[in-house]
C-alpha positions in Angstrom: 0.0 0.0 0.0 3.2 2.4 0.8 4.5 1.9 -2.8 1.3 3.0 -4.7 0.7 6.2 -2.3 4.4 7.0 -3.0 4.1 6.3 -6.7 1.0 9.1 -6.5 2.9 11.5 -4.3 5.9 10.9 -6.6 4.0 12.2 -9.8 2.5 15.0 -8.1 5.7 16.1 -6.8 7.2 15.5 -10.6 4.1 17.7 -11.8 4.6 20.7 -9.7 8.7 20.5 -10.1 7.9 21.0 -14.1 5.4 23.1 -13.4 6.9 25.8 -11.3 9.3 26.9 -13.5 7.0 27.0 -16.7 4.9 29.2 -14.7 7.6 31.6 -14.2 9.1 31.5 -17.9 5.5 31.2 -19.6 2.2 33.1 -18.8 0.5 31.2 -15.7 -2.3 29.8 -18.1 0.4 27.8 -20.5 1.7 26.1 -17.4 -1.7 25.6 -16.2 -2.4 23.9 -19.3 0.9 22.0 -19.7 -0.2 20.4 -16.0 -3.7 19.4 -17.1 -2.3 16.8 -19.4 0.9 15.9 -17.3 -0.2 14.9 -14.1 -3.1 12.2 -15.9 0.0 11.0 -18.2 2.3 10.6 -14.8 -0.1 8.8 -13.2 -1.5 6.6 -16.0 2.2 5.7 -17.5 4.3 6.8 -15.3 3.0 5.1 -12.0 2.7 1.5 -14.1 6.7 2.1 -15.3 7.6 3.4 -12.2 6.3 0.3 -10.1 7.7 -1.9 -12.8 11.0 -0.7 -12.6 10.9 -1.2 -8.6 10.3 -4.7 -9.6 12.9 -5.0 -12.3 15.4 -3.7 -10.1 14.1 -5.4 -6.7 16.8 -7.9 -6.5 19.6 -4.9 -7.7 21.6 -2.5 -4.6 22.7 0.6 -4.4 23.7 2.9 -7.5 23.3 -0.2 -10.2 19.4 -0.3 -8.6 19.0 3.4 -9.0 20.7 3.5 -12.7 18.5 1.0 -14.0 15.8 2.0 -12.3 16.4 5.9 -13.7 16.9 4.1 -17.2 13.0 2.3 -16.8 12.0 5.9 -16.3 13.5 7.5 -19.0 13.2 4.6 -22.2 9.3 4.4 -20.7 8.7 8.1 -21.5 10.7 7.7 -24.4 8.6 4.9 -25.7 5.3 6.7 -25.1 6.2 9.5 -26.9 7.2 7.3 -30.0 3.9 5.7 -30.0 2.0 9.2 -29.4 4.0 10.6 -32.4 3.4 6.9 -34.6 -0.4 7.4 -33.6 -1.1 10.9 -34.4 1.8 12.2 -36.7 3.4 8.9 -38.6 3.8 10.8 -41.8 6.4 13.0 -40.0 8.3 10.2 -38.4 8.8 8.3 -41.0 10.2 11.1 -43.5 12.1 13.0 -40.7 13.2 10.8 -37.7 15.4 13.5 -35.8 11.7 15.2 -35.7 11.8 13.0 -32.3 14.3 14.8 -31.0 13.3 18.2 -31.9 9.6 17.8 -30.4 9.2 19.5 -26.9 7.1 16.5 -25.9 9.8 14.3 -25.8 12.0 16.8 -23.6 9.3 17.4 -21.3 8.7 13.3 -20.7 12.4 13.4 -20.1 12.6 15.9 -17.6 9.1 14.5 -15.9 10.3 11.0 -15.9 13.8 12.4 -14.3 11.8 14.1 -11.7 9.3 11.5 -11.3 12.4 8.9 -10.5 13.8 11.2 -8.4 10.8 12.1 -6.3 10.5 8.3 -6.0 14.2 7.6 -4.8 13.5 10.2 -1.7 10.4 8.8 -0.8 11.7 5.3 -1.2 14.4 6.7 1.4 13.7 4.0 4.8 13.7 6.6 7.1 10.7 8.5 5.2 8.2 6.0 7.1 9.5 6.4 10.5 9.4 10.6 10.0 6.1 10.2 8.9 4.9 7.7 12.0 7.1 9.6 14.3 4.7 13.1 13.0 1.4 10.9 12.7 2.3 10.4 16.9 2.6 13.6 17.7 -0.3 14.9 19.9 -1.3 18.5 20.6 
């Protein structure tokens, strides 16, 4: 039950990260918008990836865990932005395939996927639980 409410924090957290700086660059409304179809993405794609890679990399320690876990992250976003761009533009792919890299989709599911594994390596931290039952005790 911990690894799907950290999986939903984890894409929230992801969503406002990429979010807070469009909103100062952009108008507030373009970041607004940008947000309205990230966070459903995150957590349709990016919660299913992100608790595959935990099990892809259960049996995996330390900073070869978290490279191939980060890796997950990153060829998952990659792949669903090939497949949006095969759906819905597949004349452009095929006659231009750097187009892929030059598409601010595909930078923006890097950068999300980035955040969205890192959000998930700091929650996944083992002291996170113990802060959080240590706060849930308190008593005022």
């Amino acid at each position: 039950m911990w690894m799907i409410i950290r999986k939903f924090v984890s894409a929230l957290i992801a969503c406002f990260i990429i979010l807070i700086p469009l909103a100062l660059m952009e108008t507030v409304g373009f970041s607004f918008f940008i947000g309205i179809y990230l966070l459903p993405i995150l957590l349709v794609i990016g919660v299913p990836v992100s608790i595959l890679s935990d099990l892809a990399t259960n049996r995996c320690l330390g900073w070869r865990r978290r490279s191939f876990a980060w890796m997950i992250h990153v060829i998952g976003a990659a792949l669903f932005v090939f497949l949006l761009l095969l759906l819905f533009e597949p004349n452009r792919m095929y006659m231009d395939p750097a187009s892929l890299y030059q598409n601010v989709l595909f930078y923006t599911a890097m950068v999300a996927s980035t955040f969205f594994w890192c959000a998930d390596e700091c929650l996944n931290w083992h002291k996170i639980p113990k802060i959080l039952q240590r706060i849930g005790d308190m008593r005022i």
